[in-house]
Every structure is written in C-alpha cells, then in structure tokens.
ROBA-414526 format. One line per 10 residues: number of its first residue (from 1); their letters; for each residue y, x, z of C-alpha. Coordinates in pm, 1 decimal, padded with zeros to 6 digits. Example, Ala and Ser with C-alpha at 12.3 -4.5 7.8 and 13.67 -1.06 7.14 Angstrom:
REM ROBA-414526
1) as) -00450.0:01230.0:00780.0; -00106.0:01367.0:00714.0
REM end
This chain:
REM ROBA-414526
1) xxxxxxxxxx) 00000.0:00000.0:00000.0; 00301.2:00125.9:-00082.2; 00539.2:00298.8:00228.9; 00851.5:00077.9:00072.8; 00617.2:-00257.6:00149.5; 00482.7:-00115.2:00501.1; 00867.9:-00013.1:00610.9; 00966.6:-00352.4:00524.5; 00708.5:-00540.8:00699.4; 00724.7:-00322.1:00991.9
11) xxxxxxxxxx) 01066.9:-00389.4:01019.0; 01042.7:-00789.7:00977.4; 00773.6:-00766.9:01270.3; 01014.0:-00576.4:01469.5; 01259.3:-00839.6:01429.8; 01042.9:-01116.0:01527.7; 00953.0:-00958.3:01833.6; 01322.0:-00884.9:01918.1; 01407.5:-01201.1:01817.7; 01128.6:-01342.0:02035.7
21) xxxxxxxxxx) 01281.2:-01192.7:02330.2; 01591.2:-01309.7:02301.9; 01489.5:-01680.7:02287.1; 01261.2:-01659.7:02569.9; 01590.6:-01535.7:02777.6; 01857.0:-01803.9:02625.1; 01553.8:-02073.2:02695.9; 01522.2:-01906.9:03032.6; 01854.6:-01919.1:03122.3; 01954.4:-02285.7:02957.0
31) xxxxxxxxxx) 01656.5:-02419.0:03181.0; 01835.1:-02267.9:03458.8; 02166.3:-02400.3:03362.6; 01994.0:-02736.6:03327.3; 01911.3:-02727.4:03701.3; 02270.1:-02769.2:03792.1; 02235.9:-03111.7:04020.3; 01924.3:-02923.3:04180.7; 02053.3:-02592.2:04348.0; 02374.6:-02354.0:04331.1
41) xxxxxxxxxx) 02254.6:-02105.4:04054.1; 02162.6:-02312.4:03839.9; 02565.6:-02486.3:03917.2; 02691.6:-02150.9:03835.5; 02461.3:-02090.2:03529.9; 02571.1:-02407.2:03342.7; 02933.1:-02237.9:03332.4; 02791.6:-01983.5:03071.6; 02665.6:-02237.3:02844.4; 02887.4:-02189.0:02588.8
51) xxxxxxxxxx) 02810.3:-01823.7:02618.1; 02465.6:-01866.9:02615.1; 02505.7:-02063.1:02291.9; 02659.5:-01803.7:02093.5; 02371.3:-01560.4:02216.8; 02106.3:-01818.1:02063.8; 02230.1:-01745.1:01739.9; 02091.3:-01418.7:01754.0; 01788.7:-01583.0:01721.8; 01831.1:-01822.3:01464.8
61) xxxxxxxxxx) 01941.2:-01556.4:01234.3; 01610.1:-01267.7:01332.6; 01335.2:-01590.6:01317.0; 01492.4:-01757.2:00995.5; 01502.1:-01348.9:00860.8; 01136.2:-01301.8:00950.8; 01029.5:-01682.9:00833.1; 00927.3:-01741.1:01218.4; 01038.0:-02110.8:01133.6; 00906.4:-02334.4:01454.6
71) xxxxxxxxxx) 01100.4:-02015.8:01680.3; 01377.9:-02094.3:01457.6; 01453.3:-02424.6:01516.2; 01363.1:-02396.3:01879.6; 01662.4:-02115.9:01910.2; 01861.3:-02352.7:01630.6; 01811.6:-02651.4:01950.5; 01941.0:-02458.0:02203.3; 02250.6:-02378.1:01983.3; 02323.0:-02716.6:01930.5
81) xxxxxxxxxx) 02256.0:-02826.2:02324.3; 02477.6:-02551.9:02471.2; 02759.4:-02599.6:02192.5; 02760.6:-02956.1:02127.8; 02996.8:-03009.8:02433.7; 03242.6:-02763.9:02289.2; 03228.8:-02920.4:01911.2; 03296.4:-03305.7:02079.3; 03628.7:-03101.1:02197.2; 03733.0:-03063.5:01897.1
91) xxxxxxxxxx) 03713.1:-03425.3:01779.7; 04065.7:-03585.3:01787.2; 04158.5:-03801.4:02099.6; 04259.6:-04186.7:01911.6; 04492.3:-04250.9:02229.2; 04828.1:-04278.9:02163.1; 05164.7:-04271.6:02327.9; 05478.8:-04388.7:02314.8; 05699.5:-04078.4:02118.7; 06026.8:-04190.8:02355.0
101) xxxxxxxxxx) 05869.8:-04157.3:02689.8; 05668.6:-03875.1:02821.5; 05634.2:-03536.4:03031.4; 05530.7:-03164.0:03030.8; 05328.4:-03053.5:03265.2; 05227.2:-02704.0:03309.7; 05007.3:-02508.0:03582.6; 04939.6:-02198.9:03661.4; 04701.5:-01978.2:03940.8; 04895.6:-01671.3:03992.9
111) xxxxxxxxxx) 04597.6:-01506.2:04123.9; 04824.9:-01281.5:04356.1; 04903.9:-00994.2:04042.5; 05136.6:-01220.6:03782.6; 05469.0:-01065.4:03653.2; 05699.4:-01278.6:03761.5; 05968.8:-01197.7:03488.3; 05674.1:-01327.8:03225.7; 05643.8:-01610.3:03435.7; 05985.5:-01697.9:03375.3
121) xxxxxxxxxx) 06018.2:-01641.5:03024.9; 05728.7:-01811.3:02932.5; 05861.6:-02108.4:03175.8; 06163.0:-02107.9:02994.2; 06030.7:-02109.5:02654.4; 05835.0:-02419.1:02755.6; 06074.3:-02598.6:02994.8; 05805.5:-02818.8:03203.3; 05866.0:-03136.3:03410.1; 05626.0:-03049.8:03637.4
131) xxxxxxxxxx) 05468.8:-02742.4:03753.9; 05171.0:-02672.6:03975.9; 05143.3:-02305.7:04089.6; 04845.3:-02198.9:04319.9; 04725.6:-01878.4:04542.7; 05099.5:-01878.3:04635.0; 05177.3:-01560.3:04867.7; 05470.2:-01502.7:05142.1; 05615.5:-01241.7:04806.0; 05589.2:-01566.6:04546.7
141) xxxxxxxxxx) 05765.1:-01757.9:04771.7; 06185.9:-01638.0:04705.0; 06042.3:-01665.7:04320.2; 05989.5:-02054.3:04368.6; 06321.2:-02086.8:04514.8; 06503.3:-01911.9:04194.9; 06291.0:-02189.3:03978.3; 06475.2:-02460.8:04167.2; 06777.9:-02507.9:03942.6; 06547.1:-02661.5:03647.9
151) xxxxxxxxxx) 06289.6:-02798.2:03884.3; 06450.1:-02891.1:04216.3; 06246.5:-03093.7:04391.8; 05882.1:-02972.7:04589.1; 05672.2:-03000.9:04796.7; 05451.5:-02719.7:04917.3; 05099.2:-02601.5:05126.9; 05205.7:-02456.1:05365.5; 05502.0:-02633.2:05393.7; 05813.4:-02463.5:05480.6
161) xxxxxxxxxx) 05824.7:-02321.5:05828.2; 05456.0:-02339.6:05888.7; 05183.0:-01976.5:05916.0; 05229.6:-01875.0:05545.3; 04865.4:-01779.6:05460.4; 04808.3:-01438.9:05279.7; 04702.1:-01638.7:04985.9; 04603.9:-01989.8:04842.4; 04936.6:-02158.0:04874.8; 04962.8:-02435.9:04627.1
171) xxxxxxxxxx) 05351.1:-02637.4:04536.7; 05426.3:-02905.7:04318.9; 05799.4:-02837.4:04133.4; 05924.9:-03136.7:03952.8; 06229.4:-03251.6:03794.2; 06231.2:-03576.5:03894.2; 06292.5:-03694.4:04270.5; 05951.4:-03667.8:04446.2; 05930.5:-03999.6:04630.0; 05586.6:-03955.4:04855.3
181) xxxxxxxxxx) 05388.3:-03668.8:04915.5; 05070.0:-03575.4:05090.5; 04830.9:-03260.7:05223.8; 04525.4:-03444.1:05197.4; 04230.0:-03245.9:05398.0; 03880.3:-03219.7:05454.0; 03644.0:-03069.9:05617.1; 03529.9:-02773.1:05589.3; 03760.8:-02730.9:05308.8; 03977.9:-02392.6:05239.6
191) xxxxxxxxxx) 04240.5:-02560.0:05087.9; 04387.2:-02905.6:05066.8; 04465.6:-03170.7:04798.0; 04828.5:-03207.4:04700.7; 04946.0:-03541.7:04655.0; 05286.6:-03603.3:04526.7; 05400.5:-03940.8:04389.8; 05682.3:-03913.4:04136.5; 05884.2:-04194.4:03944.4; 05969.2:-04181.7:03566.4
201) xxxxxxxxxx) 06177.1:-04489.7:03502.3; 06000.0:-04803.9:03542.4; 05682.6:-04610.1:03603.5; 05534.1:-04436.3:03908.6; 05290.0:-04134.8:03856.6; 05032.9:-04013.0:04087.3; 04984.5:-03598.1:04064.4; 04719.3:-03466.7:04259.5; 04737.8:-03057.3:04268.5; 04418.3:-02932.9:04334.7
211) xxxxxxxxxx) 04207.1:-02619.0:04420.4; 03847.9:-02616.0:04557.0; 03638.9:-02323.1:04682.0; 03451.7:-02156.0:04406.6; 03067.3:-02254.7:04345.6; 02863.8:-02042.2:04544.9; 02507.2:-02122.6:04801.2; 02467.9:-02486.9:04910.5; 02738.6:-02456.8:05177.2; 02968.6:-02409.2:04918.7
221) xxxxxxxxxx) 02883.4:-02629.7:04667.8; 02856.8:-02896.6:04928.7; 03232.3:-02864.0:05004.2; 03308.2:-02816.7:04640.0; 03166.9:-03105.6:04581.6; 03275.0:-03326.2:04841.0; 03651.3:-03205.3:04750.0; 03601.5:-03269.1:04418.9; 03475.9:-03653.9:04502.9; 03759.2:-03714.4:04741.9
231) xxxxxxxxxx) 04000.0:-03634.7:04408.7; 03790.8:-03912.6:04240.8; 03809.2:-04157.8:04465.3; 04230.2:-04140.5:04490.4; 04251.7:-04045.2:04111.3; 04046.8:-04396.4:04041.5; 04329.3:-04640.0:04206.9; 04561.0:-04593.9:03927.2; 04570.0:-04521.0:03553.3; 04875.8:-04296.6:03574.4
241) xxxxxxxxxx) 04729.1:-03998.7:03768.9; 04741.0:-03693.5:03663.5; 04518.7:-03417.1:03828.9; 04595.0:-03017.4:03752.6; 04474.4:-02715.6:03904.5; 04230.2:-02449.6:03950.0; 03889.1:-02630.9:03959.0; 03643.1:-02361.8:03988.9; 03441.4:-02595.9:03771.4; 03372.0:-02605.4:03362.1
251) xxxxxxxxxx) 03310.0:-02909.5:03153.6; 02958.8:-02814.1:03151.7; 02909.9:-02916.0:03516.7; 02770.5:-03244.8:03643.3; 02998.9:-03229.8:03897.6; 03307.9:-03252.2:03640.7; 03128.8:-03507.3:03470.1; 03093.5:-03749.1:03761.0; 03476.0:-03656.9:03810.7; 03557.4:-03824.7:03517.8
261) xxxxxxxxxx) 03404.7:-04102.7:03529.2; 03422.9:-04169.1:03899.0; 03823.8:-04114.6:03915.5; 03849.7:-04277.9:03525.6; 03989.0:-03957.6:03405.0; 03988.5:-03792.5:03054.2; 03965.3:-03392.6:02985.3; 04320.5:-03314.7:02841.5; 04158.0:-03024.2:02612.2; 03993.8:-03359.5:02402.1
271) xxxxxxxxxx) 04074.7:-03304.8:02073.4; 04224.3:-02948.6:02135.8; 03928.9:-02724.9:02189.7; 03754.5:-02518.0:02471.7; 04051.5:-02308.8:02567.6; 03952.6:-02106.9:02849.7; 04141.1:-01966.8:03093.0; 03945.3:-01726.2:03358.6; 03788.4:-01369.8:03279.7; 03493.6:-01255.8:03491.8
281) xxxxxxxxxx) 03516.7:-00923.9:03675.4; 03191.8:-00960.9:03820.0; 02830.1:-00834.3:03705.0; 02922.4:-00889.9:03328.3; 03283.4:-00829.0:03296.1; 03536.9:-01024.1:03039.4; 03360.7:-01358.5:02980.9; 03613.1:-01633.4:02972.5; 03567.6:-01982.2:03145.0; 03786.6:-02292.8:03091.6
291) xxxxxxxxxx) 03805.8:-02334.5:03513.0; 04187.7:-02474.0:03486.5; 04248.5:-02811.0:03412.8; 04487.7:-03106.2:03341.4; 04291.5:-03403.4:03397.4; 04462.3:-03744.0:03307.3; 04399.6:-04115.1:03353.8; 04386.5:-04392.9:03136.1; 04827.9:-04435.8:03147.8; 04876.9:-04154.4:02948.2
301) xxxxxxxxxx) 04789.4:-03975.3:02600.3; 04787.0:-03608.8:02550.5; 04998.5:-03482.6:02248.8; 04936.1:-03116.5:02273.2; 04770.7:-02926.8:02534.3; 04714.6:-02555.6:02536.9; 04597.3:-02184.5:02750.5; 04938.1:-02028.3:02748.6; 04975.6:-01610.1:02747.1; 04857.8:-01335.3:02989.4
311) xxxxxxxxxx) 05147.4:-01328.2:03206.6; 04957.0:-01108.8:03476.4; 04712.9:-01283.7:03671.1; 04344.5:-01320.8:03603.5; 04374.6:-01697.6:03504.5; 04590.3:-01799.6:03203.7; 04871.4:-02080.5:03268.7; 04787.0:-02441.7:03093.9; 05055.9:-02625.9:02952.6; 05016.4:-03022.7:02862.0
321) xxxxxxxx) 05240.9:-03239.0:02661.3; 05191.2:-03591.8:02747.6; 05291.4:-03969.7:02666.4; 05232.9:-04293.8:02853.4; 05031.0:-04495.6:02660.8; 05188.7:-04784.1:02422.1; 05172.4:-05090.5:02586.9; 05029.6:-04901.2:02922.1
REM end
C-alpha cells in the first residue's frame, strides 16, 4: 500500500480519536451543567455553556473530517443545546414603546480598580437617568458626590453616616426625585436589595438594585437563591420594575429562569445578543460571562441595550435604553 494512502489514513484515525476525546469531555461537562437544580457545581458549570458550545465544534468538524457520522451529530446536539439559548437572543423583541416617553438606565460594578476619569467620560457620553453602581468603597464615595449635578438624587447601602464597609456598597443615582426607598435584607445575606421608587410623570417605577453572593457550596447557593426569590416576589407586584445589578448568575441558570417568570420579568439583552460582561481570573483565565443584568417587567420595552467599554474594573458597565410600553 502506498505510504501517501497509510499517512492519510493514519492521520484520519488520529483525528477520530482526538475528536473522540473531546466529545466525551463537552458531553461530560454539559451533563454536569445539566445538574444545575441538583448541586452547586453543576450551578456553576451551566455558566460555561456557551463556552462549552463553541468547544463542541471541535468535534463536529474532526468526526464529519473522519466520516465518524453518529459522533458527529452527537457533538452537532450538544452545539445546538448549549448555543440555542444564545441564538433565541438574537431574535428581535416585538414589544414596543412609546418613542416620547422613556429612560436610560445604566449600571456598573466597579469591582474596587475602575478609573474613575473613564467612568466619567463614558457617563457623559451616555448621559443616564439612572445609575446603579456596586462594590462601592469609602475612596468611590467623594466620586458619587461630583456625579450629583446630572444625577442629584440617591439613595445609598450604607447610607450616609453609617460603618462604610471596605467594599460592596451599592447607590441608586437618579434624575428624577426619588420618592420611597428601601434596604431590603435577609438572612444570611452579604448584601441587601435596594429598593427605590421613582416617578416619571403619570407613572411610578419600581428599581430594585441588586447584588447576591456569588454561586459557590450549598450554603451559598442557598442564600443566592433565596435573594434572588425575594427580588421575584417584589419585582412580580408591578409591571414597571426594573431590576439591575451584579447577579452572579447567567441566563443559563435555572435559577434566572425561575426569576423571570416568577417576578414576570424579561432579559433586556432579548433581541441584542449575549453581551457579556465578567472575565474569569480563576483556574482558566479570560472567559467572559454575561453576570450583569437589566431585567425589566412587562411596562416597558427595551430599544437598545448594550456591555459598554473597559473602564477599569473586572466587570464591564451595561447601559439600557428603554420605553414604557404603548398603551401600558
């Protein structure tokens, strides 16, 4: 036989074996992200699903090469069941607005190492109505007070004249007068919800500011969880709530899922893509997870929404344009 024919056949079966092994580890690891509801790692597994995706490609292009066809299809299955939630992003949202009324709403974690001076260029290039900025320090705090001219009216965790923790302060800045407000707790909980109730004209609009402990062992997630139920539960008694923050959560979670239907909430990035807005420095460095949000009920429609720039942190700012729904 001739060495060109044994090269290329040793070569094919080299590729199905590689190819082999990479399947078995994206089916290993989708089963695991598939055990979200069940225990923690498989909750912090199902973040990477979109990651996990793109490696099952790697598959479908070796087994198609090599003719493996069943192994093919397999790997072409798990493509489509870790991606699909990211294509359905991308279909456009049908709700619409009313052009003359709206808001923009932008938040951002500044994860203790932002530049401030990008912070308030890019804040001036986009001009928000309201802003949500958590992991506030004692240093970020004369910052906030510069930022009151275009957004003078607050409230803030701690609130003024209170212990001023090294880290995890969250405020609400609007433009408009900020008629109720709340520090919501739980237990167990690191960090409160912020409730702030704000009034646009003729309508009243419920913004909770939020920021739950990160997934972790069942202690954790317990908390997490119960957190993220409690901003259900208030989110659910009216259609013009908006909810923003950091929520240590992806789209891929159950847990976000049963946030959006138990509060009646829609994922702002509908119709605008996966946008993430977190980089791991952990284990595998540089993966990027959509953990910010702007979460909105059934009184609004979202006109653009979008990650902004690195402005110094390890989480990017989100920015949302929004409308109250015609006839809403």
């Amino acid at each position: 036989m001739p060495q060109a024919v044994l090269d290329k056949r040793t070569l094919l079966a080299w590729l199905r074996r590689v190819g082999w092994g990479v399947l078995a580890g994206c089916l290993g690891g989708t089963l695991i992200a598939a055990s979200a509801r069940i225990w923690w790692l498989g909750e912090i597994a199902c973040s990477f699903r979109w990651h996990l995706g793109m490696t099952c490609l790697v598959p479908v292009g070796m087994l198609g090469l090599t003719r493996a066809w069943r192994s093919a299809l397999v790997a072409t299955l798990l493509v489509a069941y870790n991606l699909g939630p990211v294509v359905l992003l991308l279909l456009p949202n049908q709700r619409r607005g009313t052009a003359s009324e709206g808001l923009v709403l932008a938040g951002f974690n500044l994860g203790g190492r932002m530049d401030q001076g990008s912070l308030r260029g890019w804040l001036s290039q986009e001009d928000p109505d309201i802003l949500v900025l958590l992991e506030l320090t004692p240093k970020h705090l004369q910052m906030v007070e510069q930022l009151s001219p275009a957004l003078p009216h607050s409230v803030r965790w701690p609130a003024e004249g209170e212990d001023q923790p090294r880290r995890h302060g969250m405020a609400v800045l609007s433009r408009w007068p900020i008629e109720r407000s709340e520090v919501i707790t739980g237990e167990g909980w690191p960090r409160p919800i912020l409730r702030a109730s704000l009034v646009l004209g003729e309508k009243e609009v419920t913004l909770l500011a939020v920021h739950p402990e990160r997934a972790g062992r069942q202690g954790r997630l317990a908390r997490r969880d119960s957190y993220l139920d409690h901003v259900s539960q208030i989110a659910a008694i009216a259609e013009s709530t908006i909810v923003v923050g950091d929520l240590n959560v992806t789209g891929y979670s159950p847990v976000f899922s049963d946030l959006l239907r138990k509060g009646r909430l829609s994922d702002s990035r509908s119709g605008f893509g996966r946008q993430p807005t977190w980089r791991t420095d952990r284990l595998v460095r540089g993966l990027w997870l959509a953990l910010d949000h702007v979460l909105v009920g059934n009184g609004f429609a979202v006109q653009q929404r979008q990650a902004g720039p690195d402005l110094g942190s390890d989480h990017l700012p989100v920015v949302a344009r929004l409308a109250f729904v015609e006839g809403g």
